[in-house]
Steps between C-alpha positions, in 0.01 A plus 500: 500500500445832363164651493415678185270857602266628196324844511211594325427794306164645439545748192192696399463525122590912465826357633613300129415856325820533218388856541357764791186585453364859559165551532332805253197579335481647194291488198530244234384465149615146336521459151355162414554541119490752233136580618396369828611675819431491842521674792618451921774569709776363596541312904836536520824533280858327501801565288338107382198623330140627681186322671168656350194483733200603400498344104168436330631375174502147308683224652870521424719206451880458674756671220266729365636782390268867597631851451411714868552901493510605841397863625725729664833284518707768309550780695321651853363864291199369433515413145250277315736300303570136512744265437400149362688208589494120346367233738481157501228326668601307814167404659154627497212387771193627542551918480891466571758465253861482547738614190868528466709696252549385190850412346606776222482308203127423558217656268214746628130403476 
């Protein structure tokens, strides 16, 4: 008779990542709509999208879509400028919200 052997695998949750992470802080204002912004700072970013700690906005619901300019991403001189990127809204809890990037036919609040 053969004896069948199984192994178990414990895999912690950073594991399933489609992306690394790399964990930054920098300044964040997200455009809610045409008027309403807000500001915080990102966790950490992946080539995925960006986890925002710190967020003392409305609730958000999964697929909304938010405009985010981030500070200082364009060059290491010091400049002031920002770049704003389309995100969609993956999950928001308490002061944390996780976005990805938005696909490039979507609109801008």
């Amino acid at each position: 008779m053969n004896a069948l052997q199984t192994t178990t695998l414990e895999v912690d949750d950073a594991d399933l990542r489609a992306h690394r992470r790399v964990d930054v802080k920098l300044q964040v204002v997200m455009q809610l709509d045409r008027t309403t912004s807000c500001i915080t700072t990102t966790r950490n970013i992946s080539e995925g999208g960006v986890l925002l700690r710190g967020f003392q906005g409305p609730a958000l619901h999964h697929g909304r879509l938010v405009g985010i300019d981030l500070r200082g991403v364009l060059s290491n001189e010091g400049d002031t400028d920002s770049q704003r990127y389309l995100m969609r809204v993956v999950r928001h809890q308490g002061d944390i919200v996780a976005l990805s990037f938005a696909a490039n036919g979507d609109t801008a609040p």
